[in-house]
C-alpha positions as CSV (number, residue, x, y, z in Angstrom):
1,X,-11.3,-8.3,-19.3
2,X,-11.3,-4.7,-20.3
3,X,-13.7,-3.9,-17.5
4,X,-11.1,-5.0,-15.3
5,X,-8.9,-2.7,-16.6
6,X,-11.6,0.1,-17.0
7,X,-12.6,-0.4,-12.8
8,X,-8.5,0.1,-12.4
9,X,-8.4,3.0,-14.5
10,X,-11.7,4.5,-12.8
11,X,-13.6,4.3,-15.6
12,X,-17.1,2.4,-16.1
13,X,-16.8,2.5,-20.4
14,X,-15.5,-0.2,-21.5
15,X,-13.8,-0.7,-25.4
16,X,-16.0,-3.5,-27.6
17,X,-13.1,-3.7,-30.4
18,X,-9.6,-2.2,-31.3
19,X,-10.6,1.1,-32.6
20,X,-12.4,1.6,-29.5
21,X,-9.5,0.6,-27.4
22,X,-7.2,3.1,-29.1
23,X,-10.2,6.2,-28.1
24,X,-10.7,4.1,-24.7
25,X,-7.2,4.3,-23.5
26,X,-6.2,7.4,-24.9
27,X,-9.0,9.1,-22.8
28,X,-7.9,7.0,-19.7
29,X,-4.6,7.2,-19.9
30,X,-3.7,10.3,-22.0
31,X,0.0,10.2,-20.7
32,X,0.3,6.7,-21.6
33,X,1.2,6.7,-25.4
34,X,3.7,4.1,-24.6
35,X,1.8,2.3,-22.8
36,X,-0.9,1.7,-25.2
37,X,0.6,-0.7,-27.9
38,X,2.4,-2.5,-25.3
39,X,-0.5,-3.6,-22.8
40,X,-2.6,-4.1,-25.9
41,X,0.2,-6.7,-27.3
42,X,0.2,-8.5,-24.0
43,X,-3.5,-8.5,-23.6
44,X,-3.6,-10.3,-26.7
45,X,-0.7,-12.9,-26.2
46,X,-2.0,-13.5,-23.0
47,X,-5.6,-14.3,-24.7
48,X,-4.0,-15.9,-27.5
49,X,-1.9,-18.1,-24.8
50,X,-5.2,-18.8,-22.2
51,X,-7.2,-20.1,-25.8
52,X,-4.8,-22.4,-26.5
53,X,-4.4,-24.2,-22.5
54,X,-8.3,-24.1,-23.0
55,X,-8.3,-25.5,-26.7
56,X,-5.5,-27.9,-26.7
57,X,-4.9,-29.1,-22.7
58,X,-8.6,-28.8,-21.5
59,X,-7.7,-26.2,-19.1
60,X,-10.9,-24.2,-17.9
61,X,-10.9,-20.4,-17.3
62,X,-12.6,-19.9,-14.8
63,X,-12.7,-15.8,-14.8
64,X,-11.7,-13.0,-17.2
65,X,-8.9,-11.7,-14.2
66,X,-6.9,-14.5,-15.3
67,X,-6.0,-13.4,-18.6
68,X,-5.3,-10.1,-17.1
69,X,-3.2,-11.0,-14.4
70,X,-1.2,-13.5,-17.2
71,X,-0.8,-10.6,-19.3
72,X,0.9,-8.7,-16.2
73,X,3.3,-11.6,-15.9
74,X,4.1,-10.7,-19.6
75,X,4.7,-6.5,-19.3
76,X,7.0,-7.7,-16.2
77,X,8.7,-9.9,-18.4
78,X,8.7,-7.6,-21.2
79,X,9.7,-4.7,-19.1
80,X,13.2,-5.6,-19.5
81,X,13.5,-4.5,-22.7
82,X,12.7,-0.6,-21.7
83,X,15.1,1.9,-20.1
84,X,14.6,2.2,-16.5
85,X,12.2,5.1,-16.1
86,X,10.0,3.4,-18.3
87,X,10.4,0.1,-16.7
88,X,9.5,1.7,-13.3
89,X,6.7,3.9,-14.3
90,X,5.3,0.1,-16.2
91,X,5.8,-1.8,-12.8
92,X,3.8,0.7,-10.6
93,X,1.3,0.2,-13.6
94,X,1.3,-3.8,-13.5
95,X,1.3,-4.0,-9.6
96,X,-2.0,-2.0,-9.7
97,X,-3.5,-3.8,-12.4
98,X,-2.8,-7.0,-10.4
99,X,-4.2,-5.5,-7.1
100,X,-7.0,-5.0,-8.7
101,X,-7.5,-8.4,-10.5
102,X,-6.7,-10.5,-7.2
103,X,-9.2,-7.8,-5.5
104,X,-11.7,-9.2,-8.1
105,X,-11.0,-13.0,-7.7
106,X,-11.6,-12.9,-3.7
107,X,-14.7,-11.0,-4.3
108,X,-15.9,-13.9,-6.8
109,X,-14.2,-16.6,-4.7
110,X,-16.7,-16.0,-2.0
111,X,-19.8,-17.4,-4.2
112,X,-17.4,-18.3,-7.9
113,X,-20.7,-18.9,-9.7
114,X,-22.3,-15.6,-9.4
115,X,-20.7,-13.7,-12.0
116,X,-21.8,-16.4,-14.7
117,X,-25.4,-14.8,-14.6
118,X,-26.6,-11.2,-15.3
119,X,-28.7,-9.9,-12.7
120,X,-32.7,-10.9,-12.5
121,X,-34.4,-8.0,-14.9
122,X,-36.5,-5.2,-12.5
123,X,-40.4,-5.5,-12.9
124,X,-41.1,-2.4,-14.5
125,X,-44.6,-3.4,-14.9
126,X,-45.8,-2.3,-11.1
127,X,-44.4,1.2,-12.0
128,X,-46.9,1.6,-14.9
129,X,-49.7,1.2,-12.8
């Protein structure tokens, strides 16, 4: 989910826990102080909210984009709440997020099962000898 994130932001790091999400996105988006808490919180509901479909009505996730673009659906809703330059600079954030995450899904769409597996491991063994 975070590399999502990380290939919108430019960035090929991606954070492993919260303390590195608060050095992550502070490095990524250093203008963004507002920002931070706020996608965090939706990141989370929107995990929080995916877990439960999966737990409790069966409902398969088929990729990581969906939680992402479900938390988007959240910042737009929660955008509301802001003052209008922070509302604007937050859209223009969310629409590239969710660029990004539908640019994703038709890359996987074309063969859905490929990102399941890591790639096959080189042979390193023909360069020792």
């Amino acid at each position: 989910m975070w590399a999502i994130v990380g290939h919108f932001l430019g960035t090929i790091s991606t954070p492993r826990n919260c303390t590195q999400y608060k050095e992550w996105i502070c490095r990524w988006l250093p203008n963004g102080q507002a920002v931070h808490h706020f996608g965090f919180a939706a990141v989370c509901w929107a995990i929080w909210k995916c877990r439960n479909k999966a737990v409790f009505d069966a409902k398969i996730i088929h990729h990581p984009a969906e939680i992402l673009l479900h938390s988007c659906s959240f910042m737009n809703h929660w955008a509301g709440l802001y003052n209008s330059d922070f509302q604007g600079r937050l859209s223009e954030g969310v629409k590239g997020l969710m660029a990004c995450a539908y640019k994703i899904l038709v890359q996987q769409s074309e063969d859905p099962h490929t990102w399941l597996f890591l790639p096959a491991p080189e042979d390193h063994e023909e360069e020792e000898e």
